[in-house]
Phi, psi and omega in degrees: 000340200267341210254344189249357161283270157014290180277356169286333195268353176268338177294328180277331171317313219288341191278314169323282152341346201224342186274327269251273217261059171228349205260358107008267200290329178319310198285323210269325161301297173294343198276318175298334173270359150299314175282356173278341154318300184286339186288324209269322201270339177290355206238337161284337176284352177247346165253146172263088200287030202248338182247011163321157180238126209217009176329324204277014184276165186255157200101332208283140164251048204254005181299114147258158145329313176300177183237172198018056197274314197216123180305131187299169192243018182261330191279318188314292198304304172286337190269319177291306192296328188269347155324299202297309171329283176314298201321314178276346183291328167275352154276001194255316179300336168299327178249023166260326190297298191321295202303301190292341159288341184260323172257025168279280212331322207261359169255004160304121198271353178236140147329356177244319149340280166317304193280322166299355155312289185329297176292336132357281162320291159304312180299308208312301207283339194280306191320326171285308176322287179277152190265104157290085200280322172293313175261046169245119193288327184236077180264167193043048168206330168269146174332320168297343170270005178269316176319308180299309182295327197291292192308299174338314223258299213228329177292325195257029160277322219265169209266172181222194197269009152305092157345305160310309195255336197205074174261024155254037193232149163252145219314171191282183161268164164299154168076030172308151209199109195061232171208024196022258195311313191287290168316306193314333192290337186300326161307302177302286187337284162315316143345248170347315183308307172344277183316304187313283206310311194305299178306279172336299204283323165324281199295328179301317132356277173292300174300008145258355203273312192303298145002299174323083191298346212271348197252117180353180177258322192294331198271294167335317200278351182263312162332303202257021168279289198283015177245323192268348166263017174272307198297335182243356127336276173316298193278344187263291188331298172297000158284319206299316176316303185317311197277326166332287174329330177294336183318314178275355144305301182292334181293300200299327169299316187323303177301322200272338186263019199278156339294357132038113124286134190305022166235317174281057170237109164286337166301314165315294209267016120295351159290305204270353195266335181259356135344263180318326193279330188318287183293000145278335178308302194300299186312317158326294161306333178272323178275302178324321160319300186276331157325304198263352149309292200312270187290349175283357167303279189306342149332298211253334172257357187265327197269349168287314189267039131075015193281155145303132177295092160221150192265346177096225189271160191311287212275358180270003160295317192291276222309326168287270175017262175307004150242018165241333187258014182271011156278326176269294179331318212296290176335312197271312174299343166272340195256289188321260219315308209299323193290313166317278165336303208268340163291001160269351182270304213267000000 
């Protein structure tokens, strides 16, 4: 028996070795049509092309009494710019999840280790995904149920190819795509899993990474560089998305108070002011994560390798700074532009 492990264990080396450097060029082949898959799936789940609104086509009879009988084409224009939005963040978030999987896999030192990643994991995302309406402890009282409402109260106005819900509406075109307000929350929702698995795997990371006695401290201090600026990408991408999402909400009010200017409409602006509070919630939240993940890292490896606590020169201090604060900088930059447009609109 002492004598048959041993060659099992060089068959499987040796099968490793020979698979090892085709799975490289596989992954670099397959990952752009996952992600045009996940792009196709996300951008069909948020318009009902069957309620466009195309009155400026010549021909059109499509004019009614109801009111948001067909979707506008400022809300169409907002709701595809927060497509595109989610699209990078979670694509940013599939390879931080990846980077940061690879370096738990490979510093775990047991199989029950790695599977309670795993399962970690999976729980996190079903939590974010699925609705556990019940075993949520603080429901209405956290920012996020203001976030939830802001959507509920105007995306699940607009209309859909649903019989049930819009049987004064006359029927969709064939090859109708989703369910706009509604599909749209499903969407967010796998968004948000995303980030959660992405965020876990990030903090999992640093904190083996930081951990690694066995691995040099520059090479820990690089790791955990080059991971925590993947991490405030993935979190600067999910700001711009977040606040995006709030738009078409904001189109949509524009629209129903019209002819109206969106600066005497007051509703708009108790709309944009709990906007703005969302996405500073968020942005806030993501740079306090990565500031302290970051430096109780790098902290946490210098005084292990018995060093002086130095961060190096004044500017390699601004570079973490502007990368642990590029969620909030993200936040201030989108409010700076928005302030701009409209003095340039007036």
């Amino acid at each position: 028996m002492d004598q048959i492990e041993p060659t099992e264990v060089r068959m499987q080396s040796g099968c490793w070795s020979r698979i090892q450097p085709y799975i490289l060029p596989v992954l670099i082949f397959v990952a752009p049509i996952l992600v045009v898959a996940l792009a196709r799936f996300i951008f069909e789940d948020i318009i009902e092309v069957g309620r466009l609104d195309v009155e400026f086509l010549p021909g059109s009879a499509f004019a009614g009494p109801h009111p948001m009988m067909f979707i506008s084409a400022a809300v169409t224009s907002s709701l595809y710019n927060f497509g595109f939005a989610l699209c990078a963040a979670m694509v940013f978030s599939v390879a931080l999840t990846a980077y940061g999987s690879v370096i738990v896999w490979l510093a775990a030192s047991s199989k029950w280790l790695r599977g309670a990643y795993i399962v970690m994991l999976v729980i996190a995302f079903a939590f974010a995904v699925f609705d556990f309406q019940k075993l949520r402890l603080a429901d209405d009282h956290v920012p996020a149920e203001i976030a939830r409402n802001l959507i509920d109260r105007t995306l699940d106005h607009l209309p859909t190819c649903d019989l049930a819900e819009s049987q004064n509406l006359p029927p969709c075109v064939t090859g109708g795509i989703g369910n706009t307000g509604n599909s749209l929350e499903r969407v967010v929702a796998l968004g948000l899993g995303a980030v959660l698995v992405a965020g876990l795997s990030f903090l999992m990371a640093v904190a083996i990474t930081a951990g690694s006695m066995e691995t040099s401290e520059n090479d820990r201090k690089a790791r955990i560089e080059s991971i925590t600026l993947l991490a405030a990408m993935t979190f600067l991408l999910t700001i711009v998305a977040v606040h995006l999402l709030f738009q078409p909400g904001a189109d949509m009010i524009t629209a129903a108070y019209a002819p109206m200017k969106p600066q005497d409409i007051v509703q708009l602006q108790d709309y944009a002011s709990l906007r703005s509070a969302m996405t500073l919630y968020w942005a806030t939240i993501f740079s306090l994560a990565l500031g302290t993940a970051y430096f109780c890292a790098v902290t946490f490896v210098q005084g292990q390798a018995k060093g002086a606590i130095d961060f190096g020169s004044v500017w390699n201090v601004v570079k973490a700074l502007l990368t642990v604060l590029s969620p909030v900088i993200a936040d201030w930059a989108l409010k700076l532009g928005e302030a701009l447009i409209e003095t340039v609109s007036h």
